[in-house]
C-alpha positions in Angstrom: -34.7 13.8 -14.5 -31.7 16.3 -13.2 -31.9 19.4 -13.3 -29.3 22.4 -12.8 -30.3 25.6 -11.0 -28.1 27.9 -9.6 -28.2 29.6 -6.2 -26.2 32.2 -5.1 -24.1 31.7 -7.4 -23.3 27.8 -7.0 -24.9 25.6 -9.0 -27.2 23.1 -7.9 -28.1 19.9 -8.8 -32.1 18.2 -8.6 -33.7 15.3 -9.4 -37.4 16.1 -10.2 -39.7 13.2 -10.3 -43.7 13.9 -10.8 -46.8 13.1 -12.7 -49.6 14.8 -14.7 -52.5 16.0 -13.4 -55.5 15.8 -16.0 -58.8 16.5 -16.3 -61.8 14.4 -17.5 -61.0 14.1 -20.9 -57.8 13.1 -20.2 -55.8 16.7 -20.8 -52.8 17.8 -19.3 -54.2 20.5 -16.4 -50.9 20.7 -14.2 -48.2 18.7 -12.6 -47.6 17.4 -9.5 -43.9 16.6 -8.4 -40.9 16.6 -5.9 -37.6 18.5 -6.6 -35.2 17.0 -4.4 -31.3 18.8 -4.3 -28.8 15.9 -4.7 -25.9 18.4 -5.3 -23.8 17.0 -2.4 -24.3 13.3 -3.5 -23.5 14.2 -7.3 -20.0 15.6 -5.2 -19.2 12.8 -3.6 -19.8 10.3 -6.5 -17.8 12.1 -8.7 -15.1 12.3 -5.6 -16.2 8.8 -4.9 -14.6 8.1 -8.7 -11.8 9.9 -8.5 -10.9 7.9 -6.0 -11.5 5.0 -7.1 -9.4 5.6 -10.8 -6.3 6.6 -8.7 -7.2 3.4 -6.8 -7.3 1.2 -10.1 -4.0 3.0 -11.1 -2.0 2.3 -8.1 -3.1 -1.4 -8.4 -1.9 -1.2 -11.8 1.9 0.2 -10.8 1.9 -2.2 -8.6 1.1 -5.1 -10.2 3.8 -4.1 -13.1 6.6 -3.6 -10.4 6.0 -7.3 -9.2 5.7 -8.7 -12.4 9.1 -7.0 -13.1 10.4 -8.3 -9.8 9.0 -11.7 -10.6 10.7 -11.9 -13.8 13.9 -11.0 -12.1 13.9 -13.6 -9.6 12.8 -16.1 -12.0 16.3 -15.2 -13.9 18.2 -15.3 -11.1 17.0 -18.6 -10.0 18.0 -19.8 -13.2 21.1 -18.4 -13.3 21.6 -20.4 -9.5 19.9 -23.8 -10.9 22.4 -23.7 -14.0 25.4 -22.9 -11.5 24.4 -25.8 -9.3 24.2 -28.1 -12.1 27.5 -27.1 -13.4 29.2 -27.3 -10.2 27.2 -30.6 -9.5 28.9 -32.1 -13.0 32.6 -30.8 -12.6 32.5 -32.5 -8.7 31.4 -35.7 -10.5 33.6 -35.5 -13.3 36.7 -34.6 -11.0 35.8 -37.8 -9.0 35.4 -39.8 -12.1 38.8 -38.5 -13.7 40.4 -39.1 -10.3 38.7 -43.3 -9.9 41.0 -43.7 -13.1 44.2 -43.3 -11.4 43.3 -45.3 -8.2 44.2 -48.9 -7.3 42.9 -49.7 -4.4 39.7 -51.1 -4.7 37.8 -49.7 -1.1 39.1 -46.4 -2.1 37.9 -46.4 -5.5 34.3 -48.1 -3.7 34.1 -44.7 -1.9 35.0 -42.4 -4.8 32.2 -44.3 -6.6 29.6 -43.8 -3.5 30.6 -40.0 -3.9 30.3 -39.7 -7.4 26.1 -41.3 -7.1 26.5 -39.2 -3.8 27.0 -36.0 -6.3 24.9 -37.9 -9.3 21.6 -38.2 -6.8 22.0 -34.4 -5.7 21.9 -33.5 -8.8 18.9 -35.0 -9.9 17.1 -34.0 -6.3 18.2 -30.2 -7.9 17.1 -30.9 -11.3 13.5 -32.2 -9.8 12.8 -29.5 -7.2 13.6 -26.8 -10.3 11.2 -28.5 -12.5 8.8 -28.6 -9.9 5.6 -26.5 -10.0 6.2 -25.1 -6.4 9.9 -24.5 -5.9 
């Protein structure tokens, strides 16, 4: 049980802890207990809290801003993949636009080795962005 006394003008905190004291026919004669001053403990719990609250918030801030900044980068990196793949499709098509006009077969061999060149890089991109760990 606590109990709140006051002395000298501050109040003080106890925990009293005790047991009856009876007679032979089992009446209450007295009591028999300990008061013990836990005023300083009862401070430094509720400090101790405090603490602890500003502690939880702080964690909480903190978590937000990196799920913010996680969000952002995740757009961004989409942004990129979609500008790689673009860029990755126009090199191919140029090539391809460009075997139409050649004649020579060895250089129209190599314009094709580019263009799967350009085709396999592309898929390597499209495979590491689908990928659980970038």
């Amino acid at each position: 049980m606590n109990t709140n006394l006051y002395r000298n003008g501050n109040r003080v905190i106890l925990e009293t802890s005790g047991i009856p004291i009876l007679d032979e026919q089992c009446r209450l004669t007295g009591y028999r207990g300990v008061n013990r001053d836990i005023t300083e403990r009862k401070a430094f719990e509720k400090r101790l809290m405090q603490f602890n609250e500003e502690l939880e918030k702080g964690i909480a801030e903190h978590t937000e801003q990196l799920n913010t900044s996680l969000k952002e980068k995740e757009v961004l990196l989409r942004e990129v993949h979609h500008r790689v793949k673009n860029n990755l499709q126009i090199v191919a098509s140029l090539l391809n636009l460009q075997s139409r006009y050649i004649k020579d077969e060895h250089v129209l061999n190599t314009i094709r080795e580019s263009q799967n060149r350009v085709k396999a890089m592309a898929l390597v991109h499209e495979k590491l962005y689908w990928s659980e760990n970038i």
